[in-house]
Residue, then its C-alpha position, 0 to 999 in steps of 0.5 A: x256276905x261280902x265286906x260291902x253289904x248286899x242284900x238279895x230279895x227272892x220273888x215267885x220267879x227270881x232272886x236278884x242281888x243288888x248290884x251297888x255304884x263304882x267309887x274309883x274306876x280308875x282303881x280298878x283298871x288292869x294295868x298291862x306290862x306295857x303300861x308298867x315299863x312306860x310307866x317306870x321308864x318315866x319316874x326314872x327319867x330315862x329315855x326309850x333310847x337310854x333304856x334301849x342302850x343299858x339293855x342292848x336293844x334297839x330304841x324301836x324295839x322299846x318303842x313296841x314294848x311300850x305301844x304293846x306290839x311285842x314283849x321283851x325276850x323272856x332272857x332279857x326280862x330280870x336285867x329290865x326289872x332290875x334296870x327299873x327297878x321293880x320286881x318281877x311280879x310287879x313287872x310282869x303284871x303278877x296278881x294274887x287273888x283279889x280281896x273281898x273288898x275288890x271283888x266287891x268292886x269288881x262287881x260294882x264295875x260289871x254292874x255299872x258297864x251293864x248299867x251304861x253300856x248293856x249287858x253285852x259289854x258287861x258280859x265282856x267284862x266278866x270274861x276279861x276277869x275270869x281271864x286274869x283270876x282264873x282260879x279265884x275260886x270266889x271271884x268264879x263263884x261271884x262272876x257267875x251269880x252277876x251273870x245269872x242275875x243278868x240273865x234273869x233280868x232280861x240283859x242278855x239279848x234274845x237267844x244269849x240267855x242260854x249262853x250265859x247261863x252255860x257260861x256261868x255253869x262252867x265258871x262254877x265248875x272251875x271254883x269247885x276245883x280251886x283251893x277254897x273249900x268255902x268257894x268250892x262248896x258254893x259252886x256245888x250248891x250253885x250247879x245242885x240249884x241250877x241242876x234242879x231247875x233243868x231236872x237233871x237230879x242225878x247230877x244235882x244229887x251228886x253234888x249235893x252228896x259232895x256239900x258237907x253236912x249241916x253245922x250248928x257250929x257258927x263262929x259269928x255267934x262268938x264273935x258276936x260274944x267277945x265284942x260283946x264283953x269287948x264293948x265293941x258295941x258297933x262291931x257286935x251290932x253289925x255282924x248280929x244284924x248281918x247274922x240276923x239278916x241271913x237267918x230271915x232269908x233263910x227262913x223266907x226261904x223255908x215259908x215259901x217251900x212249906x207253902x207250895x208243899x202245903x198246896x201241894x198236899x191240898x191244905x190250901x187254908x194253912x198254905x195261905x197262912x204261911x204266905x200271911x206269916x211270910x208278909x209279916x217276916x219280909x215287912x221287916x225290910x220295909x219293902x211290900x214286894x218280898x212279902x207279896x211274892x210268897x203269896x202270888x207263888x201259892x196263888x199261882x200253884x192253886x190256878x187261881x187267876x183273880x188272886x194272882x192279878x189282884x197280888x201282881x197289881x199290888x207287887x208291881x205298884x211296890x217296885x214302883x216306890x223306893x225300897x227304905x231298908x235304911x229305915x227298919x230299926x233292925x238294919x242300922x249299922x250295916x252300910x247300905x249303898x245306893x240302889x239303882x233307881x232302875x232296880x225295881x223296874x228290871x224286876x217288874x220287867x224281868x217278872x212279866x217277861x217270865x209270866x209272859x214267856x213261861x208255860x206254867x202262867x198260860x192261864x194268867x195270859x189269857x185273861x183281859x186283865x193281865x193283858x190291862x196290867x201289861x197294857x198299862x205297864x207299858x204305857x208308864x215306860 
């Protein structure tokens, strides 16, 4: 979980993470070496003809290094930092890896571009990044999620989706190479999931022999006892709620899987009784759509076609309200951010797109009354 909360809701098809709002674009804009030399020329109220001067070049030279046209030769480099003052790093536009906290920005801003300006700018974005961390295994790892989700939701135009899922898969095979073996672990589980999906197991069971065994050692759980005697009551309440957070989608996670083992197996009375038991787990976020999706998965397993479109008309009328997570007494003190009010559409959209497009729902298409779903879908827009 990152330092700005988000919150991820599987559905039959698709798991989408919240994509939250920029504060401060301006914060966030990468700065050149040209912007630094304009920028430091000035606080020292120096004219591109005195710096030309001090330095032994010609003002029009200058004038390029400032425009971006050319760099400074590599031998004049440290006598131009030391004329303005500055470092090395600073003036050659060094970053160390980012923070979480602007990771977490950096998503926000590819968000807001797909938002704005489609997925393709947002897409652009994403590979600007990548090009200025390129070994910033979490920001690899965090890239990649956002452009599978765009991907899911239909941003990419018709014939990129491939591209920007292979793109990612590779942003993932870099993180699994840098030096932060909890990123490296994330890419793995990322290619093993997406390795599964395409049924390529040998692959997907090499990675998963590359993750570490399962750990009950969790360090959150003491962190959670020393705020505890600490009296840091606010601080204990926000990591128990982020701890219990993960474990509820994890066992959502596990109910769904019974459920489609059990249907599997023909126990169809006890696959619908977890699906039952899975509703009431997801109605802690006060939203109807995540308890609806696990029961559409074990309708749709069975064939059984009146079920699925009676469960999709109820998790489209759903998407259709506010999700008021804010409101569930569990949730109090993580610090939610605004929703895109476009959040619920794009998972209807991306939701009927799948069912539309996918081989496994052929016997929901040719029914008058999914077609009256899609046909009154449509008419809303």
């Amino acid at each position: 979980m990152t330092a700005q909360y988000t919150q991820e809701f599987p559905s039959a098809t698709i798991t989408v993470t919240k994509a939250f709002r920029i504060k401060n674009e301006e914060e966030q804009s990468v700065m050149q070496m040209k912007d630094v030399i304009r920028r430091k020329r000035k606080e020292l109220d120096l004219t591109q003809e005195q710096m030309a001067e001090y330095l032994g070049v010609s003002a029009p030279a200058v004038n390029k290094w400032e425009s971006g046209a050319t760099y400074p030769d590599l031998s004049l480099v440290p006598a131009l930092a030391r004329l303005l003052k500055t470092d090395l790093n600073t003036l050659m536009c060094f970053h160390e890896d980012p923070t979480r906290e602007k990771i977490a920005q950096y998503m926000n801003e590819v968000a807001e571009i797909s938002r704005k300006d489609g997925g393709e700018a947002a897409f652009e974005r994403v590979r600007k990044l990548v090009e200025e961390y390129p070994s910033c295994g979490e920001l690899l790892c965090q890239m990649a999620a956002m452009l599978q989700g765009m991907a899911v939701l239909g941003q990419a135009k018709e014939g990129l989706q491939r591209e920007w899922q292979a793109y990612a898969f590779r942003l993932y095979e870099r993180a699994e190479k840098c030096d932060n073996p909890v990123s490296a672990d994330r890419a793995r589980y990322a290619m093993a999931s997406l390795c599964i999906q395409e049924e390529d197991y040998e692959k997907a069971e090499a990675l998963l022999e590359r993750l570490p065994a399962y750990s009950a050692l969790d360090k959150r759980q003491l962190q959670i006892s020393m705020y505890m005697k600490q009296k840091k009551n606010e601080e204990a309440a926000r990591l128990i709620e982020q701890k219990l957070n993960a474990s509820i989608m994890e066992v959502y996670l596990l109910l769904n899987s019974l459920a489609t083992v059990a249907v599997w197996e023909g126990d169809r009375e006890r696959a619908w009784e977890i699906a039952g038991y899975s509703r009431k787990v997801m109605e802690i976020y006060r939203w109807d759509y995540s308890g609806l999706a696990l029961e559409f998965t074990v309708a749709m397993e069975e064939k059984d076609a009146d079920r699925c479109v009676e469960i999709l008309r109820e998790m489209l009328d759903s998407l259709s309200r506010r999700l008021e997570m804010e409101k569930s007494i569990l949730f109090t003190h993580i610090a939610t951010k605004e929703m895109d009010p476009d959040f619920g559409k794009q998972i209807a959209e991306a939701l009927l797109m799948a069912i539309e497009r996918d081989d496994q729902y052929q016997f929901l298409r040719e029914r008058e009354d999914f077609q009256e779903i899609l046909a009154g879908y449509a008419r809303k827009d």
